[in-house]
Backbone as CSV, one residue per row, in Angstrom:
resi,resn,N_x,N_y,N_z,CA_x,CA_y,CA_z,C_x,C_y,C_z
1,UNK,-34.664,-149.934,1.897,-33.369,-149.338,1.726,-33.454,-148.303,0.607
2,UNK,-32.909,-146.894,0.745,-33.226,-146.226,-0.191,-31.755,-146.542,-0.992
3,UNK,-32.296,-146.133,-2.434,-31.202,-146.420,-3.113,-30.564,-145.245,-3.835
4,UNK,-29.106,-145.130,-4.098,-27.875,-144.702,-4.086,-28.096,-143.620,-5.474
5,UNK,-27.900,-142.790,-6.027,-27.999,-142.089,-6.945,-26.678,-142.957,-7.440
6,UNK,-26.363,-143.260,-9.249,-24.838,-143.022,-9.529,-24.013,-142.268,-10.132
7,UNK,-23.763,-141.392,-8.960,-22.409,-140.008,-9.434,-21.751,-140.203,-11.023
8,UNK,-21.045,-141.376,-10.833,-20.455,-141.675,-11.395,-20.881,-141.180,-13.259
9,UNK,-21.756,-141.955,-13.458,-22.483,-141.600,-14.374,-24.168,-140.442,-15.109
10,UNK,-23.721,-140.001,-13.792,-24.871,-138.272,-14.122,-23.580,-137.291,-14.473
11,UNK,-24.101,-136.397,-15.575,-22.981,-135.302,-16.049,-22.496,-134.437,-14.448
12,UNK,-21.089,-134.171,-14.640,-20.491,-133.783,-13.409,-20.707,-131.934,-13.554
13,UNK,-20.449,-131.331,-12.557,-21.076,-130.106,-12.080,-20.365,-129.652,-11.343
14,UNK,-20.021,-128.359,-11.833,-18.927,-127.495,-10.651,-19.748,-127.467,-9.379
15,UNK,-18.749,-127.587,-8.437,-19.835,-127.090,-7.073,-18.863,-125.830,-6.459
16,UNK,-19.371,-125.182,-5.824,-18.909,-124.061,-5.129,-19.351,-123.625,-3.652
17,UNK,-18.321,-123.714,-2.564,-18.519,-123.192,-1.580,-17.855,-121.803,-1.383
18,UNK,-18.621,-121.423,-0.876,-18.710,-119.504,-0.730,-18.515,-119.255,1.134
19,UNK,-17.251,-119.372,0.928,-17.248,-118.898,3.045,-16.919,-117.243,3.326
20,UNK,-17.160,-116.609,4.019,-17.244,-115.193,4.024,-16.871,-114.667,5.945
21,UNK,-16.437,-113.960,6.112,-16.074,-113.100,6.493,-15.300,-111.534,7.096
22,UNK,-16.512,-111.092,7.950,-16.378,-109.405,7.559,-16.962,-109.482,6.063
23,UNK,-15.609,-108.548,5.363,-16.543,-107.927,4.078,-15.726,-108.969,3.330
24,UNK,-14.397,-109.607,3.479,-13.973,-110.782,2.722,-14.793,-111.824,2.104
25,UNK,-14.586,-112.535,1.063,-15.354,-114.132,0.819,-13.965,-114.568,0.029
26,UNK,-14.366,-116.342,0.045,-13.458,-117.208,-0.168,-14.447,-117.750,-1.113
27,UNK,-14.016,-118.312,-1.972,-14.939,-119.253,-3.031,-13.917,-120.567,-2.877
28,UNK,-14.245,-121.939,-3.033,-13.505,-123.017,-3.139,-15.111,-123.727,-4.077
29,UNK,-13.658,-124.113,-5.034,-14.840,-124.885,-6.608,-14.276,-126.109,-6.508
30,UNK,-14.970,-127.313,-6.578,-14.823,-128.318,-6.976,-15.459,-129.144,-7.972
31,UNK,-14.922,-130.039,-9.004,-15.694,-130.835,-9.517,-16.242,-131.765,-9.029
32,UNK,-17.712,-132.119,-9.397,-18.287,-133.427,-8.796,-17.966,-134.696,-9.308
33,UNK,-17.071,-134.907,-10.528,-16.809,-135.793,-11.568,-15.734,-136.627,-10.635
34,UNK,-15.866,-137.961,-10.748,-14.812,-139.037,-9.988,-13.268,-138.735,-10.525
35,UNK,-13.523,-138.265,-11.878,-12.037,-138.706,-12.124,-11.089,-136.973,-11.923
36,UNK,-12.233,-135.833,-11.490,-11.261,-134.652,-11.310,-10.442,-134.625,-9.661
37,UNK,-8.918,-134.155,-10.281,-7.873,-134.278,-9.178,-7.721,-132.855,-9.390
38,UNK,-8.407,-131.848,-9.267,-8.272,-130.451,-8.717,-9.328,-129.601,-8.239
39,UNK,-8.881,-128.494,-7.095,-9.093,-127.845,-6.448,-8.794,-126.281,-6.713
40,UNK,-10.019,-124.881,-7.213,-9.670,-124.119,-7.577,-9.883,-123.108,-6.002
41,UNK,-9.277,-122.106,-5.772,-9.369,-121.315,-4.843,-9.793,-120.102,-4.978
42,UNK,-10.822,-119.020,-5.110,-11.115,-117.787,-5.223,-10.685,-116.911,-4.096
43,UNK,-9.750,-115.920,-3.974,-10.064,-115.073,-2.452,-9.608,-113.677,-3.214
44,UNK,-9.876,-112.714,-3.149,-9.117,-111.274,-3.029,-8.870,-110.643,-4.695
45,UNK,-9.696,-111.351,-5.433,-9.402,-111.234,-6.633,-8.558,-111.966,-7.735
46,UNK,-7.903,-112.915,-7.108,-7.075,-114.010,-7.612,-7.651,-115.598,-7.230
47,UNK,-7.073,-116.249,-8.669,-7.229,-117.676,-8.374,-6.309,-118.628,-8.495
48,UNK,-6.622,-119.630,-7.228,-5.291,-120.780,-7.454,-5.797,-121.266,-7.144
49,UNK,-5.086,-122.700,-8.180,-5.454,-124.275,-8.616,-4.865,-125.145,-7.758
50,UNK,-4.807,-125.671,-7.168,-3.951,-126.911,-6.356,-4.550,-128.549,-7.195
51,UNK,-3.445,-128.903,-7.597,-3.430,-130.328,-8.291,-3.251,-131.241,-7.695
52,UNK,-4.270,-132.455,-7.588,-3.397,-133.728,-6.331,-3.347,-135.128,-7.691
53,UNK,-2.857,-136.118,-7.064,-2.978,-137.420,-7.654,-4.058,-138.041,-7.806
54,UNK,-4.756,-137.772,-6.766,-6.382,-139.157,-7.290,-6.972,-138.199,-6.482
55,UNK,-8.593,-138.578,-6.331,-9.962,-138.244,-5.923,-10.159,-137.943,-4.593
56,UNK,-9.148,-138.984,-3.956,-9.385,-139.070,-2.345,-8.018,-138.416,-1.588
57,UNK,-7.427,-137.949,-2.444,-6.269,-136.293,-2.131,-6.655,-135.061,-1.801
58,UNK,-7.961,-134.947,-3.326,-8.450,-133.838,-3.191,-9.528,-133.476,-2.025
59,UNK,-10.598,-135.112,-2.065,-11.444,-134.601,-1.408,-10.908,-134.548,0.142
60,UNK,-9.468,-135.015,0.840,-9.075,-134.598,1.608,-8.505,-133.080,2.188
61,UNK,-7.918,-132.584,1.199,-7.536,-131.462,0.970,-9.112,-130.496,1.549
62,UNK,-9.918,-130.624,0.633,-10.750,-129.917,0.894,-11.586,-130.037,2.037
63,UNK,-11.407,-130.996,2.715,-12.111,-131.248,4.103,-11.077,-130.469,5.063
64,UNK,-10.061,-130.562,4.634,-8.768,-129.611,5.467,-8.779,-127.942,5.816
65,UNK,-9.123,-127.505,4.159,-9.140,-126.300,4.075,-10.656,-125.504,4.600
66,UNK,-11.743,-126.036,4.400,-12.694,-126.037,4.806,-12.597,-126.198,6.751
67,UNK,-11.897,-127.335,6.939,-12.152,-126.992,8.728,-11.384,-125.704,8.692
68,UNK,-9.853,-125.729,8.087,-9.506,-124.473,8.663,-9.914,-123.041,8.587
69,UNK,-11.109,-122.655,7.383,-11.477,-121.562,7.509,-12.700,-122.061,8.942
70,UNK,-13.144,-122.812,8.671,-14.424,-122.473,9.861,-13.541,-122.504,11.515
71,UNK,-12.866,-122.969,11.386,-11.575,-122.678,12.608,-11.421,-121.329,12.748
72,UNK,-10.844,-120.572,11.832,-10.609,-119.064,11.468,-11.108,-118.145,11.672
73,UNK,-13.136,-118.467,11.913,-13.756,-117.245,12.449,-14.771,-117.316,10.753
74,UNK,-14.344,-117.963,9.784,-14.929,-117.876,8.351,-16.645,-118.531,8.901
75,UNK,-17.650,-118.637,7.378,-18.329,-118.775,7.501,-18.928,-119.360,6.269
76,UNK,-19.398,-120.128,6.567,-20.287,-121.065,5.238,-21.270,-119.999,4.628
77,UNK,-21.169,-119.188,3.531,-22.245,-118.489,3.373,-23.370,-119.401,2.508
78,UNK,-23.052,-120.159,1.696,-23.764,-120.802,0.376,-22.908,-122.061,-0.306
79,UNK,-23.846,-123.072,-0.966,-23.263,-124.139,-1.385,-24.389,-124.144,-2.644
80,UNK,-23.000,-124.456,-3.742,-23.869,-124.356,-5.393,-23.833,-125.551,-5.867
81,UNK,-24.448,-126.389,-7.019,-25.756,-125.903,-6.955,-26.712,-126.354,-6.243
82,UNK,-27.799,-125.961,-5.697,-28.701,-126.637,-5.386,-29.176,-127.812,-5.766
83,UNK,-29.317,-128.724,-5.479,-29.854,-130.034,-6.312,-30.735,-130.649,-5.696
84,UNK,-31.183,-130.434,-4.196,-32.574,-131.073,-4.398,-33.925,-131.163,-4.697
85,UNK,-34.433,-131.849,-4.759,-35.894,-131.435,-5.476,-36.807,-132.032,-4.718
86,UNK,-38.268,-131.336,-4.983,-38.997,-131.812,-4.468,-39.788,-131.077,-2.782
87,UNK,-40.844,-131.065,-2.418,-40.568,-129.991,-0.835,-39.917,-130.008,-0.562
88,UNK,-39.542,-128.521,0.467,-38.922,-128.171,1.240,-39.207,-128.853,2.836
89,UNK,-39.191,-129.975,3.374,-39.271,-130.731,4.339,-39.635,-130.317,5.717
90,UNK,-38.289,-129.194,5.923,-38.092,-127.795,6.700,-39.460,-126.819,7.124
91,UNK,-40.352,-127.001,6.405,-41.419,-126.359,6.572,-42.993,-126.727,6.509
92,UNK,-42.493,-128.381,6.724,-43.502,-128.909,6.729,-44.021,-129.218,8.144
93,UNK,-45.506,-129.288,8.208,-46.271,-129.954,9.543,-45.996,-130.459,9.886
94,UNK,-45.244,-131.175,11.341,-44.746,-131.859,12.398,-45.384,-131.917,13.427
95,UNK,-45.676,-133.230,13.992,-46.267,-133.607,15.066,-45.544,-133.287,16.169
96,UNK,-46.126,-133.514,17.836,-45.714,-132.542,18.698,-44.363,-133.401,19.342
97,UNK,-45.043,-134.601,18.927,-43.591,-135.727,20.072,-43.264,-136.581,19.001
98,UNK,-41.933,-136.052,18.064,-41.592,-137.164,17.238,-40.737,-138.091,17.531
99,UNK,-40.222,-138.082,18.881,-38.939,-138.372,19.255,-39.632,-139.644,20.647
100,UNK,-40.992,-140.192,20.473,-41.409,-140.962,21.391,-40.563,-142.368,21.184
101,UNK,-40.480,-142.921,20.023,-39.889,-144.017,20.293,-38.594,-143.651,20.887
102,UNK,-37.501,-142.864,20.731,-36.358,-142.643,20.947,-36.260,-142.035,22.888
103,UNK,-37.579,-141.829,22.939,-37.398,-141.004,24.827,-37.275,-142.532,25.401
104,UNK,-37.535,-143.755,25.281,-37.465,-145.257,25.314,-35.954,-145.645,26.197
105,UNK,-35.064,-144.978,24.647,-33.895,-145.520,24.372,-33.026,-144.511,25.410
106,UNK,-32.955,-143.210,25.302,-32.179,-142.343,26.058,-32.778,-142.288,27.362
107,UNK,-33.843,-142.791,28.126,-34.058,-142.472,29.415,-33.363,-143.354,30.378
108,UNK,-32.812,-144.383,29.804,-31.833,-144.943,30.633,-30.773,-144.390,31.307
């Protein structure tokens, strides 16, 4: 079982999603910290804050606003910061049939 990083207690970190389209971009910042209840908005040269009550407001909110730009025609350009470490996985050597145990299960 791999085990769980705890959020909770690693220093918290703005994160930023960057959605874009045409020549427009949207920035949406969030804190990674449990106890932040806000949501900042970047678009057009202005910024707005939206404030909720607890953790699981916001991170609703932002699952909201997020479908609705990718609804919209928007586009995920980038997600900050990077945090993983270690190879890039993506570009590693792969065998030709990784999916043999699984052709088993779906050929039914």
């Amino acid at each position: 079982m791999t085990e769980l990083q705890d959020t909770e207690h690693d220093d918290p970190v703005m994160m930023r999603w960057k959605f874009t389209r045409d020549e427009s971009q949207i920035d949406v910042y969030r804190s990674s910290a449990m106890s932040a209840t806000q949501i900042e908005v970047a678009a057009s040269g202005s910024m707005r804050t939206f404030r909720f009550n607890d953790r699981s407001a916001v991170v609703a909110f932002h699952a909201g606003i997020e479908h609705a730009l990718l609804e919209t025609g928007w586009q995920l350009e980038g997600f900050e910061p990077e945090r993983r470490v270690g190879a890039d996985r993506r570009t590693l050597q792969r065998g030709s049939d990784r999916r043999g145990m699984l052709a088993l299960v779906w050929s039914r």
